[in-house]
N, C-alpha and C positions, 0 to 999 in steps of 0.2 A: 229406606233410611240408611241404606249403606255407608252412604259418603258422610253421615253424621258420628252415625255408631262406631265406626274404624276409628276416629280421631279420641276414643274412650279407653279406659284399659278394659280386659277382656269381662269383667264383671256386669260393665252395663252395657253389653252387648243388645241383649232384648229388651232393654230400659225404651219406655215412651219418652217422647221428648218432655216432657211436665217431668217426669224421674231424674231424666238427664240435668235439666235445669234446678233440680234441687240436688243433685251430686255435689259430692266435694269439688273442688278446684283440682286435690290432687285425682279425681277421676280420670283428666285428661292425661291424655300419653305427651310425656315427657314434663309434666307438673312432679314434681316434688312434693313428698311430705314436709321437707326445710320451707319448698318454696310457697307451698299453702302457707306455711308459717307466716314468713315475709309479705305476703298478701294480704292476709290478715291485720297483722300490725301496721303495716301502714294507708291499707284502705279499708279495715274492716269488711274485706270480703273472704268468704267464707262456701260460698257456693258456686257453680258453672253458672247462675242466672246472676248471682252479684257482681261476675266478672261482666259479661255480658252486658250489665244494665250502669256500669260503674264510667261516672261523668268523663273522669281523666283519660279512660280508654276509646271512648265513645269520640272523644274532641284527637286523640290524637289518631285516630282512624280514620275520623276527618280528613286531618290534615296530610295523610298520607296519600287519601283516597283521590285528593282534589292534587295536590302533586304529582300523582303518578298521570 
C-alpha cells in the first residue's frame, strides 16, 4: 500500500484503506486545515471517501480523463 499510504501525512501511515477513507481531507499531504475548511463549506465533504465519492470531482476527472 505504499503508493497509497505516502500520498497521507505521516499519522496514517499503517491506516487500512477503510481508515484512510474515513480520514480527514486534511490527512492528505499538501490538504490544508483552511483548505478542509473550504471543502467542507462548499461541498460538505468532510472525509478522503467524501472527496473521493463527491459528484463534481468525479465528472471533472472525467473530463480530464477523456481529454487527456
Amino acid at each position: 500500500m505504499a503508493g497509497i499510504t505516502d500520498k497521507f501525512d505521516k499519522a496514517y501511515e499503517n491506516s487500512s484503506i477503510a481508515e484512510l477513507a474515513q480520514a480527514p481531507v486534511s490527512a492528505l499531504q499538501g490538504v490544508s486545515d483552511s483548505d478542509a475548511d473550504h471543502l467542507k463549506a462548499a461541498f460538505n465533504i468532510t472525509t478522503v471517501g467524501d472527496l473521493g465519492k463527491n459528484k463534481y470531482f468525479l465528472w471533472a476527472q472525467s473530463v480530464a480523463t477523456l481529454a487527456h
